[in-house]
C-alpha positions as CSV (number, residue, x, y, z in Angstrom):
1,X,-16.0,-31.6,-13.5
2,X,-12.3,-31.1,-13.1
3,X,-10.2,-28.3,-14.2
4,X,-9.3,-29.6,-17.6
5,X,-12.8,-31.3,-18.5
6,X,-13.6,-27.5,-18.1
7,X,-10.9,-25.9,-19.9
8,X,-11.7,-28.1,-23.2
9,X,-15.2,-27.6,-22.7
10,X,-14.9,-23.7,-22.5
11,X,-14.6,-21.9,-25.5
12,X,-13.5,-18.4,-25.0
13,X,-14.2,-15.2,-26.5
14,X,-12.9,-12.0,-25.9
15,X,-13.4,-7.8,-25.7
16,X,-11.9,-4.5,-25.4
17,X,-10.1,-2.4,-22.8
18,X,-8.3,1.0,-22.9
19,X,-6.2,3.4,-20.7
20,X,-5.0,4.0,-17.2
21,X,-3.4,6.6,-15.5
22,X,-0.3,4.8,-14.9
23,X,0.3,4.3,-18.5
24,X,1.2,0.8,-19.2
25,X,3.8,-0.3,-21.6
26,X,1.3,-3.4,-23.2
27,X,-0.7,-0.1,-24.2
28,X,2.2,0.4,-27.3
29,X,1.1,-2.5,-29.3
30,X,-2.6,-1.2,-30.6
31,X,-3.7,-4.7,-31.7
32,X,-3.6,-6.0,-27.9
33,X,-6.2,-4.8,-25.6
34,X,-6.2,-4.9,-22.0
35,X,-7.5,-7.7,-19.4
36,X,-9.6,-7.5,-15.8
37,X,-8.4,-9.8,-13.6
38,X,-10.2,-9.8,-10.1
39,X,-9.2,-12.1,-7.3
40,X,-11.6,-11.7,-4.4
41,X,-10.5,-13.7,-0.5
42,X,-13.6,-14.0,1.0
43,X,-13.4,-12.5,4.7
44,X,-9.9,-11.1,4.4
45,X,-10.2,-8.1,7.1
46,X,-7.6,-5.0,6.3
47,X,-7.2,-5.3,10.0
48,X,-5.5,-8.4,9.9
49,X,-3.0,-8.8,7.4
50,X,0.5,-7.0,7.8
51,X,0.8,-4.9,4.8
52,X,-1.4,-2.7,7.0
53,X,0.5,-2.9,10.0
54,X,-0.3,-5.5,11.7
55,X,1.9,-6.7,14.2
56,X,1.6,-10.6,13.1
57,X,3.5,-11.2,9.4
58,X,1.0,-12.3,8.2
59,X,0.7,-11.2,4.2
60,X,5.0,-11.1,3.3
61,X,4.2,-11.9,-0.3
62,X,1.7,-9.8,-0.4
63,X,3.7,-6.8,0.8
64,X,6.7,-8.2,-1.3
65,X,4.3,-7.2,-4.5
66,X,3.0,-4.3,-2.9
67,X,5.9,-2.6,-4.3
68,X,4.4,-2.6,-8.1
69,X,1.1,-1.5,-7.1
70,X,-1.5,0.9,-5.9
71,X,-2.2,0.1,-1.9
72,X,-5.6,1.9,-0.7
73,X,-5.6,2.1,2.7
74,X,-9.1,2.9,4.1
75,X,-10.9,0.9,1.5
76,X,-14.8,-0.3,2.9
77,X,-17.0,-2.9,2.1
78,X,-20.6,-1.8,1.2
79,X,-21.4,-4.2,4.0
80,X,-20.2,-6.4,7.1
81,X,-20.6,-9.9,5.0
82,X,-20.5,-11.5,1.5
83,X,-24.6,-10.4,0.1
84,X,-24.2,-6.7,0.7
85,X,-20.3,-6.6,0.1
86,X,-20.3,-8.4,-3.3
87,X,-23.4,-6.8,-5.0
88,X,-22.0,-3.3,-3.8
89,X,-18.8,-4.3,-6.1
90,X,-20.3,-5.9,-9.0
91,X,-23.0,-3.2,-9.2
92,X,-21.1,0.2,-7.8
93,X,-23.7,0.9,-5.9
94,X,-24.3,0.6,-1.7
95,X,-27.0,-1.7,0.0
96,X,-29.7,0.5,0.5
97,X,-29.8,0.8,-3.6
98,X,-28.9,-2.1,-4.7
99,X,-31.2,-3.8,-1.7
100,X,-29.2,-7.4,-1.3
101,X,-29.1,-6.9,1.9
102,X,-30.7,-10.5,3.0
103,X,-28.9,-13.3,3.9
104,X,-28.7,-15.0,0.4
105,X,-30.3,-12.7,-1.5
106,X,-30.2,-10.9,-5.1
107,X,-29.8,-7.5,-6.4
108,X,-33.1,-5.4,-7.0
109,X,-34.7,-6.6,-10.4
110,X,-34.9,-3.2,-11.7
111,X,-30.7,-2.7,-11.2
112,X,-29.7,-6.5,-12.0
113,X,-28.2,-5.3,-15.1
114,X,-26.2,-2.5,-13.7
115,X,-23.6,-5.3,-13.3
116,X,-20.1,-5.1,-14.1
117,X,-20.5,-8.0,-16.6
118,X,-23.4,-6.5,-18.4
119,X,-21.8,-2.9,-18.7
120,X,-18.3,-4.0,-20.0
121,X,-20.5,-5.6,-22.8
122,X,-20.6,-8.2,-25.0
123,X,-16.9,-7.5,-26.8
124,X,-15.1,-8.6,-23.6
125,X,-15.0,-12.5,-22.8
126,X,-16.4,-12.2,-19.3
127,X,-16.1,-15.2,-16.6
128,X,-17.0,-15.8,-13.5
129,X,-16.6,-17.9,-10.8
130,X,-17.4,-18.0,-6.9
131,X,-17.1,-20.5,-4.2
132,X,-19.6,-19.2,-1.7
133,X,-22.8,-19.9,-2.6
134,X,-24.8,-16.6,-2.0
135,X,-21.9,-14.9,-4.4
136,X,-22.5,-17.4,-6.9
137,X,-26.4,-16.8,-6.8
138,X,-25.3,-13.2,-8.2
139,X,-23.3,-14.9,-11.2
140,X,-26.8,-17.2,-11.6
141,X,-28.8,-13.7,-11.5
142,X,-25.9,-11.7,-14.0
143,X,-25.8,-15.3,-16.3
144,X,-27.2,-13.9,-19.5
145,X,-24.4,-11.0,-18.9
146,X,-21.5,-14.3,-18.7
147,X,-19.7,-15.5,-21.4
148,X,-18.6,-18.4,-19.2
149,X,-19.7,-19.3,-15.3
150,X,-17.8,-21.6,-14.2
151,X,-20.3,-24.1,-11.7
152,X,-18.9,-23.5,-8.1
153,X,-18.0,-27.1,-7.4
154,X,-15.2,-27.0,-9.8
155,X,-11.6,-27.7,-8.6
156,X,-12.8,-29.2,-5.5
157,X,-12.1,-32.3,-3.5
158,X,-15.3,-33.9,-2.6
159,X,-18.6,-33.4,-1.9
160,X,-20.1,-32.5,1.6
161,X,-23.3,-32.3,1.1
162,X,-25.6,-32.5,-1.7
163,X,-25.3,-29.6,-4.0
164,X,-27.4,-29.8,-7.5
165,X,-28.9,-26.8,-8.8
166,X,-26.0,-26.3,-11.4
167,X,-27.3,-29.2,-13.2
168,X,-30.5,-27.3,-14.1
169,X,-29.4,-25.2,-16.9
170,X,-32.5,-23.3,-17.7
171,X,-33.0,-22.0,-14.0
172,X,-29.8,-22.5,-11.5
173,X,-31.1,-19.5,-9.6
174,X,-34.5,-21.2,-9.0
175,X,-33.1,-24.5,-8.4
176,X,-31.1,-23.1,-5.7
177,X,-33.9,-21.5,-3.7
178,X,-36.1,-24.9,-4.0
179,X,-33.6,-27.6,-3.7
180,X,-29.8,-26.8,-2.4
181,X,-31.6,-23.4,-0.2
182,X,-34.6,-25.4,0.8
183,X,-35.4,-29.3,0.4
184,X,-32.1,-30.6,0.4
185,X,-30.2,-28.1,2.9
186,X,-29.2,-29.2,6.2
187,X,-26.8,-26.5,6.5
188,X,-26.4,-25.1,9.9
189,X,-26.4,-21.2,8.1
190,X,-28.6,-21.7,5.3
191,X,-31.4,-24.0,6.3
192,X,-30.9,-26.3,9.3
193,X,-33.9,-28.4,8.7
194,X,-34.7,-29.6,5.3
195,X,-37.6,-28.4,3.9
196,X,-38.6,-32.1,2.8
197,X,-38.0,-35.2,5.3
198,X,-37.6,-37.9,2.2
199,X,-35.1,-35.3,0.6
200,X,-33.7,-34.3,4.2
201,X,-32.6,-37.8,5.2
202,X,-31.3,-38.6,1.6
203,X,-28.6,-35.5,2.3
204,X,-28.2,-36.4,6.0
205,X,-27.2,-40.3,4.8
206,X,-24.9,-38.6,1.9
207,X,-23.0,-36.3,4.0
208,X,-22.2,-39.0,6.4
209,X,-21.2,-41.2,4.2
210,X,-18.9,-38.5,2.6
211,X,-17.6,-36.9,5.8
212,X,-14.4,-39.1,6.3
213,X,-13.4,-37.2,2.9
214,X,-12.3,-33.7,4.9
215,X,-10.9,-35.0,7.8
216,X,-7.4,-34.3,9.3
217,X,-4.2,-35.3,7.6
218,X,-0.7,-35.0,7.2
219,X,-0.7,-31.8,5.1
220,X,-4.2,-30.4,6.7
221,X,-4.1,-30.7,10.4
222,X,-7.1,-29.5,11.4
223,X,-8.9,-31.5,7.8
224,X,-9.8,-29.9,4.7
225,X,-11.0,-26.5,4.0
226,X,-15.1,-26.3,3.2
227,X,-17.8,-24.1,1.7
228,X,-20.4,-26.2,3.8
229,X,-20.9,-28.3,0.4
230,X,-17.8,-29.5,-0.9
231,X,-13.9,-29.7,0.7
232,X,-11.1,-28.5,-1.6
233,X,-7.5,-27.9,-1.5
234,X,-6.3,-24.6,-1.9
235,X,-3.1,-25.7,-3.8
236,X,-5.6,-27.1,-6.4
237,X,-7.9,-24.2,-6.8
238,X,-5.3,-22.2,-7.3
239,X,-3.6,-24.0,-9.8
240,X,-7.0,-24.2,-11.3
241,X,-7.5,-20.4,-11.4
242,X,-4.0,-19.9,-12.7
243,X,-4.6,-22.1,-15.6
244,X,-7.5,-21.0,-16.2
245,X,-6.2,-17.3,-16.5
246,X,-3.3,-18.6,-18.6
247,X,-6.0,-20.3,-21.4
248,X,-8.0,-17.3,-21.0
249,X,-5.0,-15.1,-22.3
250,X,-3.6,-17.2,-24.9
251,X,-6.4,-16.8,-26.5
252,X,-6.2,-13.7,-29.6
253,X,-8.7,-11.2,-27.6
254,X,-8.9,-10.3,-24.2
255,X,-11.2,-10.8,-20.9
256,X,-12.6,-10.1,-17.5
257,X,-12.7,-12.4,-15.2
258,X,-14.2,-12.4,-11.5
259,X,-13.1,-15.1,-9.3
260,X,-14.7,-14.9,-5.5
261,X,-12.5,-17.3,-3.2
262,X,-13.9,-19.0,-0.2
263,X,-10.7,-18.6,2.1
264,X,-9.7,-17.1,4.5
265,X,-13.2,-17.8,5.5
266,X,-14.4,-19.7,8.5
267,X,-13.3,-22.5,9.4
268,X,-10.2,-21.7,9.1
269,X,-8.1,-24.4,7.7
270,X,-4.4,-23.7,7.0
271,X,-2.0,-26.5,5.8
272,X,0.8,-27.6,8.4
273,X,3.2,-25.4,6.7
274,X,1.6,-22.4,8.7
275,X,0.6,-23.9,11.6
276,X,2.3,-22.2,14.9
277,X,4.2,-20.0,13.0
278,X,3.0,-16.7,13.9
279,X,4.5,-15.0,17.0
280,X,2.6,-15.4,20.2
281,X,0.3,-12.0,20.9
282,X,-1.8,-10.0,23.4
283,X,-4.6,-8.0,21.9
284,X,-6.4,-4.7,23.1
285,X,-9.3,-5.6,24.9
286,X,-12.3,-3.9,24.5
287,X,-15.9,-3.9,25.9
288,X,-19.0,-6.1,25.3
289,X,-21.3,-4.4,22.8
290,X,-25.1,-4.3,23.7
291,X,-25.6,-6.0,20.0
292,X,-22.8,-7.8,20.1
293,X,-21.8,-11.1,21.3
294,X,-20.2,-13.0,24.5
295,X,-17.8,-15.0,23.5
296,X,-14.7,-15.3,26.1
297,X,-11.5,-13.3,25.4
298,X,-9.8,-16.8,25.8
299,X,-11.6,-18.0,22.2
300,X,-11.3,-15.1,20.8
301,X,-7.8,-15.6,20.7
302,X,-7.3,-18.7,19.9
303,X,-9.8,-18.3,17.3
304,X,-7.9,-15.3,16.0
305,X,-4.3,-17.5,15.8
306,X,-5.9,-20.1,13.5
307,X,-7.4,-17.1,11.3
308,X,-4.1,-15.7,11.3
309,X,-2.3,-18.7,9.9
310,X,-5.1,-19.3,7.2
311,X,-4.5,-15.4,6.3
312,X,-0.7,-16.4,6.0
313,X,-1.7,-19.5,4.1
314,X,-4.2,-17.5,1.3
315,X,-1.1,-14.5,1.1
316,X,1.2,-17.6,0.0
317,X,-1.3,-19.0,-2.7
318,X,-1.7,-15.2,-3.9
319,X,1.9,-14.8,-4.2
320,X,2.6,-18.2,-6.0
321,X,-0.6,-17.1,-8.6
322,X,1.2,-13.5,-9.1
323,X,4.4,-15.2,-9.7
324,X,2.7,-17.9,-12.1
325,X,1.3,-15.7,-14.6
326,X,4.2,-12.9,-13.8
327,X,6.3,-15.3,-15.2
328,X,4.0,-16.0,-18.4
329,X,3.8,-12.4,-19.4
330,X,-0.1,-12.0,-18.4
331,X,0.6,-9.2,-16.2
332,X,2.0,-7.4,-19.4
333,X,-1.7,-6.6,-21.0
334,X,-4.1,-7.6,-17.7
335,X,-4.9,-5.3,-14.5
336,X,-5.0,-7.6,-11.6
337,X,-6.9,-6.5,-8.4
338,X,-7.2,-8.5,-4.9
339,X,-9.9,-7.3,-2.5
340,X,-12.4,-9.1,-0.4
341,X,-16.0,-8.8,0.2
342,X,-15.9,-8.0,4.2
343,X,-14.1,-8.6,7.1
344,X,-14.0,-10.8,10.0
345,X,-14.3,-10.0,14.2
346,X,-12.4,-11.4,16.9
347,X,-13.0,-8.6,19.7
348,X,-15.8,-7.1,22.1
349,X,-16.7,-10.8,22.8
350,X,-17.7,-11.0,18.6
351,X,-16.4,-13.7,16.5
352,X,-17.0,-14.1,12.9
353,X,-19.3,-11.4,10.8
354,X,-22.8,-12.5,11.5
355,X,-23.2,-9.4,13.7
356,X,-25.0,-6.4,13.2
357,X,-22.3,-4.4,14.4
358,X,-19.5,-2.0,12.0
359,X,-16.7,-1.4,13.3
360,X,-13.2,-1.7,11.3
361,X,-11.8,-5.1,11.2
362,X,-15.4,-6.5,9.7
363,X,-16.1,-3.7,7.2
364,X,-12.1,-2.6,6.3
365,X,-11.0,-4.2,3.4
366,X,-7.9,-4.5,1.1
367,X,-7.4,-3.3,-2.0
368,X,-4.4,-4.0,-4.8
369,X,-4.5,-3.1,-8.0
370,X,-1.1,-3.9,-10.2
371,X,-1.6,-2.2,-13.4
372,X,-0.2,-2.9,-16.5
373,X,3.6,-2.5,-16.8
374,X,3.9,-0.4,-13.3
375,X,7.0,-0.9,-11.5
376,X,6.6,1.1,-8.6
377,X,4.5,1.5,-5.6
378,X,1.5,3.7,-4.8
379,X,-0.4,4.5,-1.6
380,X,-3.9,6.0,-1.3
381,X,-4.6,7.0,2.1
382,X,-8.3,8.9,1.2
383,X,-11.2,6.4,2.1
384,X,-12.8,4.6,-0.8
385,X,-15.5,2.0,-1.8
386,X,-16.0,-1.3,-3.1
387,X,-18.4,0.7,-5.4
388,X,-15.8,2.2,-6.6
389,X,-14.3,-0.9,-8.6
390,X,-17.2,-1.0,-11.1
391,X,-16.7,2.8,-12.6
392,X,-12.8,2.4,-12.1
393,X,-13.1,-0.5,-14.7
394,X,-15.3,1.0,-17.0
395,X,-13.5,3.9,-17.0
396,X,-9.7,2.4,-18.0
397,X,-12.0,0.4,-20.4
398,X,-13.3,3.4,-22.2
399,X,-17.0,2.8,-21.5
400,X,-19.5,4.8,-20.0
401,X,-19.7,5.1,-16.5
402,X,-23.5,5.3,-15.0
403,X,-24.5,7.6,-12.4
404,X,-24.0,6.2,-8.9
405,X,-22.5,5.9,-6.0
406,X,-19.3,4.6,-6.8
407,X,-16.8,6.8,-8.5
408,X,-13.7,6.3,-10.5
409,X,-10.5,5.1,-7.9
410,X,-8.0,7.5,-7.2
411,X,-4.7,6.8,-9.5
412,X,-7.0,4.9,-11.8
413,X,-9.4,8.0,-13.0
414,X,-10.2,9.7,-9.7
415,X,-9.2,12.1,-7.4
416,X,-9.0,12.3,-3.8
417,X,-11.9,13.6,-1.9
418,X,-11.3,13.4,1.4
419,X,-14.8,15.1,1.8
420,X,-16.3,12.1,0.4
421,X,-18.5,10.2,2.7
422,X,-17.8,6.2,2.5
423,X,-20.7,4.3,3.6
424,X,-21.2,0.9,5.0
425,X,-24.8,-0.9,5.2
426,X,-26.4,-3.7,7.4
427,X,-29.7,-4.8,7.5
428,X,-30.3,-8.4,6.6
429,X,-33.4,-8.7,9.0
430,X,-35.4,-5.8,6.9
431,X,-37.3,-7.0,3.8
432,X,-35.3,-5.8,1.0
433,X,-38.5,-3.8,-0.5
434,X,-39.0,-1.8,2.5
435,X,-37.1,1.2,4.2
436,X,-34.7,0.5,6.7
437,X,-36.2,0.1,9.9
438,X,-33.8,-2.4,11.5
439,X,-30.3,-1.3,10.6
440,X,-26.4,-0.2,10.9
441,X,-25.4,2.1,9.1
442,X,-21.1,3.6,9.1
443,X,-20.3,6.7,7.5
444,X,-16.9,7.6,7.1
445,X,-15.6,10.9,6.1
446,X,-12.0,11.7,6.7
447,X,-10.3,10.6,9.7
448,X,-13.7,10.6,11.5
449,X,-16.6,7.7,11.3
450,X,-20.3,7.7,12.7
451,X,-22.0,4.4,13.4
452,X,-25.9,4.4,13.7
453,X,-27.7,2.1,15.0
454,X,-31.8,2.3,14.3
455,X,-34.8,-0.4,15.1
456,X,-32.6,-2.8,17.9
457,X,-34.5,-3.0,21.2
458,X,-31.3,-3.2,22.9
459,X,-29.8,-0.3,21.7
460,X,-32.9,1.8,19.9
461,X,-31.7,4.8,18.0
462,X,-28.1,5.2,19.0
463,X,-24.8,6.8,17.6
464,X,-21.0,6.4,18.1
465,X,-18.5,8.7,16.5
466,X,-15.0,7.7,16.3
467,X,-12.0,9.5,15.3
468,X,-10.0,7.0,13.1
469,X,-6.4,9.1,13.0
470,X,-6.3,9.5,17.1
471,X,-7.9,6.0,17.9
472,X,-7.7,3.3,14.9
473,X,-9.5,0.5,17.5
474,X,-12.5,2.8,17.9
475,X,-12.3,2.2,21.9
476,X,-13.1,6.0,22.8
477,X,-16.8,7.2,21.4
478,X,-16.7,10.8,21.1
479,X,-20.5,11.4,20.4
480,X,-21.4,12.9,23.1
481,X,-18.2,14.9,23.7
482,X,-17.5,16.2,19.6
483,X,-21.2,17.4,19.5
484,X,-20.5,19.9,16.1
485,X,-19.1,16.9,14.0
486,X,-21.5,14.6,15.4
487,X,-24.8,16.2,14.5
488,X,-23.1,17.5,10.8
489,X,-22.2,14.1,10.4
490,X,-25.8,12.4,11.6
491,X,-27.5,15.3,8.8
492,X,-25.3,14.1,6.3
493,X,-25.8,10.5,6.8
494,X,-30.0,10.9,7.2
495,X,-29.8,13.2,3.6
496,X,-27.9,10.2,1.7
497,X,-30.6,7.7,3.9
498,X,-33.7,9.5,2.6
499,X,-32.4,9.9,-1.2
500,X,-32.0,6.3,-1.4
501,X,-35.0,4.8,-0.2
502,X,-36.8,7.0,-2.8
503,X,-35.8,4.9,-5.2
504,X,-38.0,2.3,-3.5
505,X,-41.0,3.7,-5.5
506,X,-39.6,3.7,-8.4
């Protein structure tokens, strides 16, 4: 399906939306409610991009757009990669509630429909759409709360690999798990052995008879990016989500839309316009972890060059979309928000997120939000949650805002709390219906963060404390020197532990 088959074939509906605390000038015409907009780059780490400091320039346009919007600073992912991180923001809650916490998996059956799409309601037009697979599965699991999913191979280039479960209507989440997750998979994360042999071989002989389609050429030098199933262009999906946007707001009501992007994930695959144009870098280097990996400072960086450019690439699309529908008066009536789901490592001989570890550059996150009609910039320094998008919307939408963990954003309905502790969860080798006996577990409060490690044979039952104003890299552990903080902290993070896995029971 292309991009206009889709358009034609989606007839859209619409909603409601109210107030914000930076009152926005669309808000003087009653008859026009406002939009959602959020545009999710999977793997974008805070740590990385420029508009935070970073020494590489890596996000100009996004720091160009900065200027009209609310910057939060020490914003965390619920968890170090895409299952934990997405559920925590479409549901406001944190792993150990919402228990997605498995590679691939779903949100607890008795919170699926605390979901953002369920609790804007049924007046809003809401869409989705995601190009990683395990986010999708949460759109599949939230469908009967969708106005409109759009499939996940939509805007793309060409297949990589077999990919069929959107074609069964009445159960994509089932067809996943038994065909693209199990019989047909070959795919070196998800399944790399096919569940069937007949099946197996049929997407083995399909994938090499489709794998010239991503190769190298003049405008992708190291070949096309890839979710592992299909290749796309970024150009392309980006025109597709502008227009999409742009049908979705000529229409007479208005809508919330959730679009998870694949890049800047892995493999990175900028277009030749970015290649070798960052400045040339040395890094801090930091010490092996006892749970982390081994990979050679040499990789690292070279690893962390092509990331960069692919950062610098996504920043360009972002700023050509903001432009786009700038230009076309959406941003007049809509909120638009970029965040990501996690980060991404390139230090203590880790590379990538499939780690158990939690330190900054895989858990710190941006976060934009341009509101209606604001002109000037905003920065929030006080640590915040990707729970906290979920109640920030359904509070500037006038709807009732369930208990949880997330809490309205500050400048959008909240205050800051620099008490507050920020939490960040990993434990995708537990069963999700069990407490936590293999996990990570980051607690940030302040300028000061605690890392607990529980369960690993290679480091049983063991803390790190880190003071985030004095050493932002987190090279110097002060648990065993800031004893007072450290045991206040470890209370604090056992109490919020223990309350959640009550919920288990119920």
């Amino acid at each position: 399906m292309n991009r206009r088959d889709f358009l034609k074939l989606s007839g859209l509906t619409a909603a409601s939306l109210a107030l914000t605390t930076l009152r926005p000038r669309a808000l003087q015409s009653p008859t026009r409610k406002l939009n959602f907009v959020i545009l999710l780059a999977d793997t974008m780490t805070a740590a990385n991009l420029s508009l935070y400091g970073y020494p590489r320039r890596t996000t100009p346009h996004l720091e160009r757009l900065a200027g009209r919007a609310i910057v939060y600073h020490s914003h965390y992912s619920g968890g170090n990669y895409t299952t934990p991180g997405t559920a925590s923001l479409l549901t406001g809650s944190l792993p150990w509630t919402h228990r997605a916490i498995n590679l691939g998996g779903l949100v607890r059956r008795q919170l699926a429909d605390r979901n953002i799409f369920h609790l804007l309601g049924s007046n809003y037009h809401r869409v989705g759409f995601a190009q990683n697979l395990w986010a999708d599965l949460f759109l599949r699991q939230f469908r009967a709360d969708l106005d409109t999913h759009i499939p996940s191979p939509t805007f793309i280039h060409g297949q990589e690999k077999p990919l069929v479960s959107q074609f069964f209507k009445n159960d994509e989440l089932g067809a996943y798990y038994a065909l693209d997750d199990f019989l047909l998979s070959t795919h070196h994360v998800v399944n790399p052995t096919a569940g069937s042999a007949s099946m197996g071989y049929l997407g083995l002989f399909y994938g090499l008879s489709n794998r010239d389609i991503g190769t190298a050429d003049a405008e992708h030098p190291y070949g096309l990016p890839s979710n592992g199933y299909y290749f796309f262009k970024n150009s392309v999906l980006y025109d597709g989500i502008c227009d999409t946007i742009l049908d979705l707001h000529r229409r007479e009501n208005p809508f919330f839309a959730y679009f998870h992007l694949m890049a800047p994930h892995s493999t990175y695959r900028p277009t030749r316009q970015f290649v070798d144009t960052l400045v040339e870098m040395e890094f801090p280097t930091k010490q092996f972890h006892p749970l982390g990996g081994r990979t050679n400072r040499r990789t690292l960086l070279e690893q962390r060059k092509v990331y960069d450019e692919y950062v610098a690439n996504v920043d360009a699309e972002m700023g050509r979309l903001f432009d786009s529908l700038d230009a076309a008066g959406v941003l007049e009536d809509t909120y638009f928000i970029i965040t990501s789901d996690h980060g991404e490592f390139f230090e203590r001989g880790e590379y990538g997120h499939d780690t158990p570890l939690l330190y900054n550059p895989v858990i710190h996150i941006p976060l934009l939000v341009f509101a209606p009609g604001q002109s000037q910039r905003v920065d929030v320094h006080t640590p915040t949650s990707s729970a906290d998008v979920l109640p920030t919307l359904l509070s500037l939408a006038g709807k009732d805002v369930p208990n949880g963990e997330g809490r309205p954003l500050p400048g959008l309905g909240g205050s800051e709390d620099g008490a507050r502790p920020i939490f960040s969860v990993e434990a995708k080798q537990v069963s999700s219906f069990i407490p936590l006996s293999r996990t990570s577990i980051s607690m940030v409060k302040g300028t000061k963060k605690l890392i607990h490690y529980r369960g690993y044979e290679k480091y049983p039952d063991a803390f790190e404390l880190y003071d985030l104003q004095t050493d932002d890299e987190e090279k110097r552990d002060l648990y065993a020197e800031d004893t007072v903080t450290a045991e206040r902290m470890k209370e604090e993070l056992f109490d919020h532990l223990a309350d959640a896995e009550k919920t288990l029971k119920k």
